[in-house]
C-alpha positions, 0 to 999 in steps of 0.5 A: 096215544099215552101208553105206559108200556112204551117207556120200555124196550126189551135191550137183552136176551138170554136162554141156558142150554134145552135138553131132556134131563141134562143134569143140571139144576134150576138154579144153574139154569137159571144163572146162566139165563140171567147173566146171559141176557144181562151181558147181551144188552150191555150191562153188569149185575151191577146195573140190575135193580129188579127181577120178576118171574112166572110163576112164584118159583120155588116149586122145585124139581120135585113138584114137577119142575114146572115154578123154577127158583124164587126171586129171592133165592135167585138174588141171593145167588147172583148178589143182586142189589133190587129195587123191586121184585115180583113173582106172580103166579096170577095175572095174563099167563106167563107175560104177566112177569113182563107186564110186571117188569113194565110197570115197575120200569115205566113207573120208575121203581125200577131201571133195568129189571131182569125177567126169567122164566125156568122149567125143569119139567122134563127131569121132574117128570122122571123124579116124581111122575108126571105132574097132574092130578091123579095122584093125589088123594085130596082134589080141590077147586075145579079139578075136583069137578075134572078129574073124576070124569078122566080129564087129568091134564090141559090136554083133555081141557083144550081138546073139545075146543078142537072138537068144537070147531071140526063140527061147527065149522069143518076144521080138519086134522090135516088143517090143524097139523099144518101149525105141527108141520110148520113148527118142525121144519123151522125147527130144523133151522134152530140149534136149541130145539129139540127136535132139530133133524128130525122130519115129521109128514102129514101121515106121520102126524095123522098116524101119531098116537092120538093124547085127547081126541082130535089132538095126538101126539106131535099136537102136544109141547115137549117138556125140556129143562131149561131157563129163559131171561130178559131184560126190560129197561127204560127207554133213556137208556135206548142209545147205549144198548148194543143191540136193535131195541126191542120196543114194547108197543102195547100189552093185552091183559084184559080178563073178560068172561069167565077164566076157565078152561072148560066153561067159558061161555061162547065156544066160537070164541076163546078167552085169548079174545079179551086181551087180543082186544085190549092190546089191539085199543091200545096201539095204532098198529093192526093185525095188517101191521104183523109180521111175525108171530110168536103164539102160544102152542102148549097144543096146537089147538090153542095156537088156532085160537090166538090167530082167530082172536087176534084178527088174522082171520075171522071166528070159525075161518082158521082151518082155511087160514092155515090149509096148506101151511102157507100162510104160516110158513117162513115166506108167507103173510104170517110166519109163525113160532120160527124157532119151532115153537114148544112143538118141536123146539120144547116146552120152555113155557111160553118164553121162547116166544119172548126169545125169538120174537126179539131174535127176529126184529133184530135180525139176528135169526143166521139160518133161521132169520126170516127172509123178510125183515120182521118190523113189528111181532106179537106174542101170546102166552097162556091159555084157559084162566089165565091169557095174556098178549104183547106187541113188540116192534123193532126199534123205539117207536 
């Protein structure tokens, strides 16, 4: 099969410290990121001829710390010498910079392009308020149509989906809490996340303050400060990497039906299904082949629908799937988000999943790596408008 995709291979990986308001700036976290994955795989800023990052960046601190610095603020920081740049804030979710990268490495624009990913959510959040909606005195697009009726935030967005499916086809709080449970004791496990220590049980979960009915509070990610980077390179440079290669097997970017969090058409489905089928066309492998997952948990809800559009149970059957969390849990078929996710590791957008998908097919997980080997990993970003998907593999396939 001639897949463009695999002439890449993720060869380093880098994240700044995670906390709460630590003082430092973007900028900073992002340095560190970068020079962190560029050392990890071998090679000087030097060898770097392209970076890409989710979104634009240059949204700052004060707008809420969500965008992270630009590409061009972050090359002239590091005297970077590029080939190519990219800074979407359109496309498959926050995977759409690695689609990117991919692209620009597998059409020979570029060799090793330096992906990255920085938030600042949690110091924004105590500069300017919580980022949404309701301060604003002028509301366009389709918040206009949203915010009136109280839905202020994704959270108010994805829980009628959660409803949906509690009425439809009998998933339950205790169900869908497993994907909370799961996450917190592999946090335990993981130096970076946030909530490292700190137990949480199925009554606390069912007793948590409820954010957008069903979904209550240890539904939701925690915002942090942080940056994550990556390197993605060609190929032929595989046998001078110092680490397992991470190869990228096959991208899922389709975008079919309508991109909305609200109006999508079919809600036994989900808008994740359209790139979980376009990746799946484009490889040989199959949801059998996975073991280990790495999904998309901005709330948990969303994490429920990857695992049915990807093939790992049938529409309507994932409260069955994770009933008592052992089939997502460290020894079972589908060990999911095991650095604690975005639930309990912190709210890194998406990128930590890049992070520990790669940790766990080198095998470089110490306390948290999986008892079984991990050949083959998925990870998904994104939810709503914009969704996107990745199968990565350990070693060049």
């Amino acid at each position: 099969m001639n897949v463009g995709e695999r002439n890449c291979y993720i060869s380093g990986i880098g994240m700044s410290p995670v906390a709460r308001r630590q003082g430092l700036s973007e900028m900073d976290l992002t340095v560190r990121s970068i020079t962190a994955a560029v050392a990890d795989a071998g090679l000087t800023l030097d060898d770097v001829d392209g970076l890409a990052t989710y979104p634009a960046g240059g949204m700052g601190t004060a707008a809420g710390g969500f965008g992270g610095p630009a590409p061009g603020a972050v090359q002239d920081a590091l005297g970077l010498e590029l080939s190519w740049y990219s800074g979407s804030t359109d496309g498959a979710a926050q995977i759409q910079a690695l689609v990117n990268a991919c692209m620009a490495v597998a059409t020979g624009l570029a060799r090793h392009v330096v992906v990255f990913r920085t938030v600042t959510e949690s110091t924004g959040s105590a500069a300017s308020g919580p980022r949404g909606m309701a301060g604003l005195r002028v509301i366009g697009g389709d918040m206009q149509y949203l915010v009136p009726f109280g839905a202020l935030s994704a959270a108010c967005f994805v829980a009628p989906l959660a409803m949906y499916r509690m009425h439809r086809y009998g998933l339950t709080r205790e169900q869908l809490g497993q994907i909370a449970l799961v996450s917190r004791e592999n946090a335990h496990l993981t130096p970076y996340a946030l909530m490292r220590g700190r137990p949480l049980t199925m009554d606390d979960y069912l007793c948590a303050r409820m954010i957008s009915s069903p979904l209550c509070l240890f539904d939701c990610d925690i915002p942090v400060d942080a940056s994550t980077a990556l390197v993605v390179s060609h190929v032929d440079t595989a046998p001078d990497c110092p680490n397992v290669p991470v190869h990228v097997n096959a991208l899922g970017t389709a975008s079919r039906g309508r991109p909305s969090w609200d109006q999508w058409e079919d809600l036994s489905t989900s808008t994740g299904l359209g790139p979980a089928r376009h990746m799946w066309s484009r490889t040989d492998l199959k949801p059998s082949d996975v073991n280990s997952g790495h999904l998309y948990d901005g709330f948990s809800i969303i994490t429920a629908l990857w695992i049915e559009a990807l093939g790992f149970c049938g529409t309507g059957e994932v409260g069955g799937f994770l009933e008592g969390g052992t089939r997502i849990a460290r020894t079972g078929e589908l060990p999911l988000n095991t650095n604690g996710g975005q639930l309990s590791g912190g709210r890194l957008h998406g990128f930590s999943h890049l992070h520990e998908a790669v940790v766990q097919l080198r095998g470089q997980g110490g306390e948290r790596q999986l008892p079984r080997q991990p050949e083959v990993s998925v990870v998904t970003n994104g939810a709503g408008t914009t969704v996107g998907c990745v199968l990565l593999t350990r070693g060049i396939r």
